[in-house]
N, C-alpha and C positions, 0 to 999 in steps of 0.2 A: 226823324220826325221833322216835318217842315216846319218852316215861321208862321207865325197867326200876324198875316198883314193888317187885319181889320183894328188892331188894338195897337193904342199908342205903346212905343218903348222907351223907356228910360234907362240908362245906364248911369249906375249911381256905383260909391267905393267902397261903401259899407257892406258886410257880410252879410248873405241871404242863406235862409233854410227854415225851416219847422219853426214857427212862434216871432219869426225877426219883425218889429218894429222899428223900422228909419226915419229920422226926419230929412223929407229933400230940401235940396240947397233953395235957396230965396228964389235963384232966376226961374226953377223949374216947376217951385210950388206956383209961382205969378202965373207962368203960362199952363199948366193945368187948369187953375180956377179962375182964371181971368180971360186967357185966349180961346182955350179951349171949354172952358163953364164947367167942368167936372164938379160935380160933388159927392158930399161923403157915400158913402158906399159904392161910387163909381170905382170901378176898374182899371188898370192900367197893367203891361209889366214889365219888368227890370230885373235886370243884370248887372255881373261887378267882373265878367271875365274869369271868375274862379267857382262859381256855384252853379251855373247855369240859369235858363231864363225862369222865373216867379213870377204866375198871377198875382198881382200885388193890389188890397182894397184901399181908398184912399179914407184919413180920416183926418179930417183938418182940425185945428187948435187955433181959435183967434182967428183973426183974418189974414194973419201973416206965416202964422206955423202951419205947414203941411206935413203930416206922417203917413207913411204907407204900412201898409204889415202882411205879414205872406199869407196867400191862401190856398197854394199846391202851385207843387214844380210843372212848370210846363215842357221844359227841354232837360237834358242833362248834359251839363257840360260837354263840347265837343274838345277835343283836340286841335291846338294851331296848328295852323298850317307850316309845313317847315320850306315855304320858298320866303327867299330873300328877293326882297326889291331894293335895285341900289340905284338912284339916280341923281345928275345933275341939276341943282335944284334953278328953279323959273322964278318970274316975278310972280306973286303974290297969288293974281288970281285964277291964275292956271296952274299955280303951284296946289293950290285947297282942290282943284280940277282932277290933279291925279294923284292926288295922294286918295280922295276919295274914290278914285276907279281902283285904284290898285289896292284898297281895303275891301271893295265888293265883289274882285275876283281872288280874293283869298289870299291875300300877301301876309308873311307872318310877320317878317322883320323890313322896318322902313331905313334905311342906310344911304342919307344922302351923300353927294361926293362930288369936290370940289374941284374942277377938271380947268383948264388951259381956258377954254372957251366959257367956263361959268361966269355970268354977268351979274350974277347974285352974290353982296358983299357980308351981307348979316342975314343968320336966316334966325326961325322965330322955332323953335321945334317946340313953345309950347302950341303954337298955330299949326303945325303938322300933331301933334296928338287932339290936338280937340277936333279937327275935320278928320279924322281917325275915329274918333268918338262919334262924330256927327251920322258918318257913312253906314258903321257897325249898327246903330241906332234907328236908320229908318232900313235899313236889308238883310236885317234879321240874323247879322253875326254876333257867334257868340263871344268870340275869343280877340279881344283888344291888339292890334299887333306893338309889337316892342318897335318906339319911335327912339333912334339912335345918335347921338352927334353925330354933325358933319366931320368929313373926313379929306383930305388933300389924297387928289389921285392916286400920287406913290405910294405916300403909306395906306392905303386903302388896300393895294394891293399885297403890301409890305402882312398885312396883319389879317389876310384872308387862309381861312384852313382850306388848302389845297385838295382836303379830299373829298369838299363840293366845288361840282362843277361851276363856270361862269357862262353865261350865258351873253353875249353881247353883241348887240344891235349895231352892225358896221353897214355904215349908208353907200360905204366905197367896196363892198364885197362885190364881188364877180359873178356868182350865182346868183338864180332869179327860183329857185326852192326849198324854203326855210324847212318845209315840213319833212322832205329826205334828209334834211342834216339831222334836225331835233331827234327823228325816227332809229338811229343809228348811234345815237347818245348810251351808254350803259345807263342803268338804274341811279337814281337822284343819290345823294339832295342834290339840288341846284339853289343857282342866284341866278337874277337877270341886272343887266344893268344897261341903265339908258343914258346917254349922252345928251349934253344940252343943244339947246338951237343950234349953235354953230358947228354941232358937230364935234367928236373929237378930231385934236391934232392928229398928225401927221405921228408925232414921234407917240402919244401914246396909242395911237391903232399899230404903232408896230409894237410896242412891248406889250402889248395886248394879246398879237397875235404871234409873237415868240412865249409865249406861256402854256404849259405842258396843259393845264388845266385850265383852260380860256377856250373857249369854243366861239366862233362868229358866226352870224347868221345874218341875210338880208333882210329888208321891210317891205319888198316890189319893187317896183321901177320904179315908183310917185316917191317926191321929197316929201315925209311927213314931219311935222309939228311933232316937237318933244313930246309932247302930252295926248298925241293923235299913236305915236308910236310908240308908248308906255301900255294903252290898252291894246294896240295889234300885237305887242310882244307878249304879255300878259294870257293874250286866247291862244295865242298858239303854245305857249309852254304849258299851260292849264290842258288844253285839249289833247295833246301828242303825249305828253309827260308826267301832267298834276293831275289834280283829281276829278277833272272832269270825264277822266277813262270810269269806262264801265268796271265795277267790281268785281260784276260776275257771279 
């Protein structure tokens, strides 16, 4: 069943199904009745990741208490998605750039990694789960992906189960046809993982590409932008691989 774009979404923590009454947090009740002028028996609906998406009727208390309460399931929970996105994290607002692209092509688990060339000293991952939130919220995802600590390249690889594949973006590969490698892949799971602006090093594109389980792929001939070549990685694993294959 598709998404109802017409209707705001809210993704809220609290448990949803048959009789639930939630009260939303303050910032969400303000922009309902204030940005948006909803009132009581308006419409809305919301999600928690675990129940699926709920028509939800708004019933305010006061001018500051806002309560929702279910009035039939609109979706039933999907299943996450089981690709891993592993990247070198960016400044700030190209970092909210792709974490939201890569929540709206279906990333299950977000797994940054802290590489040679990373220029980013503290990252904020409650700022990667709320633009996680933000993305799932306006395109109609139901399933929240799992936002993970950062990790140092070695042990990243140190503590990966070998028996999903890695998929990774090498800018110095020699081939110019991503989609014959990807095509030639056995059956998932996979990871992708992207390197930051500068690229990886030297030393780890080689222990990258001595790994049983590490597969490389080009991005074209064009130098892309970390976050230009997070969504080109993203369609073509989706397309060749993930679920944008026909079921049949």
């Amino acid at each position: 069943m598709r998404a109802n774009y017409k209707m705001f979404r809210l993704y809220i923590e609290a448990a949803l199904g048959e009789g639930a009454h939630v009260e939303t947090a303050a910032q969400a009740a303000h922009y309902l009745t204030h940005v948006l002028r909803l009132k009581e028996d308006d419409e809305i609906l919301a999600f928690n990741g675990r129940d699926g998406e709920w028509k939800m009727r708004l019933r305010p208390e006061g001018k500051k208490r806002l309560f929702i309460e279910a009035v039939e399931q609109t979706r039933p929970q999907s299943q996450p998605c089981d690709l891993i996105y592993c990247f070198a994290p960016l400044k700030q607002g190209r970092l909210d750039y792709m974490v939201q692209k890569a929540v709206e092509m279906g990333a299950g688990i977000l797994q940054p990694v802290i590489t040679q060339h990373t220029q980013l000293s503290k990252l904020g991952t409650d700022r990667i789960g709320a633009n996680a939130i933000e993305a799932a919220e306006q395109c109609g995802v139901l399933s929240i992906p799992e936002c993970r600590e950062a990790v140092r390249f070695d042990r990243f690889l140190e503590q990966w189960d070998t028996s999903r594949r890695l998929i990774f973006c090498d800018e110095g590969h020699e081939a110019d046809d991503p989609l014959t490698i990807l095509g030639q892949l056995q059956p998932g799971p996979y990871g992708i993982l992207i390197g930051p602006e500068g690229g990886f090093s030297e030393e780890e594109r080689r222990v990258l590409r001595s790994l049983p389980f590490v597969s490389a792929i080009p991005l074209g001939p064009r130098i892309l932008r970390a976050d230009t070549a997070a969504v080109a990685a993203l369609t073509l694993v989706q397309a060749v691989l993930g679920d944008w294959k026909s079921r049949g």
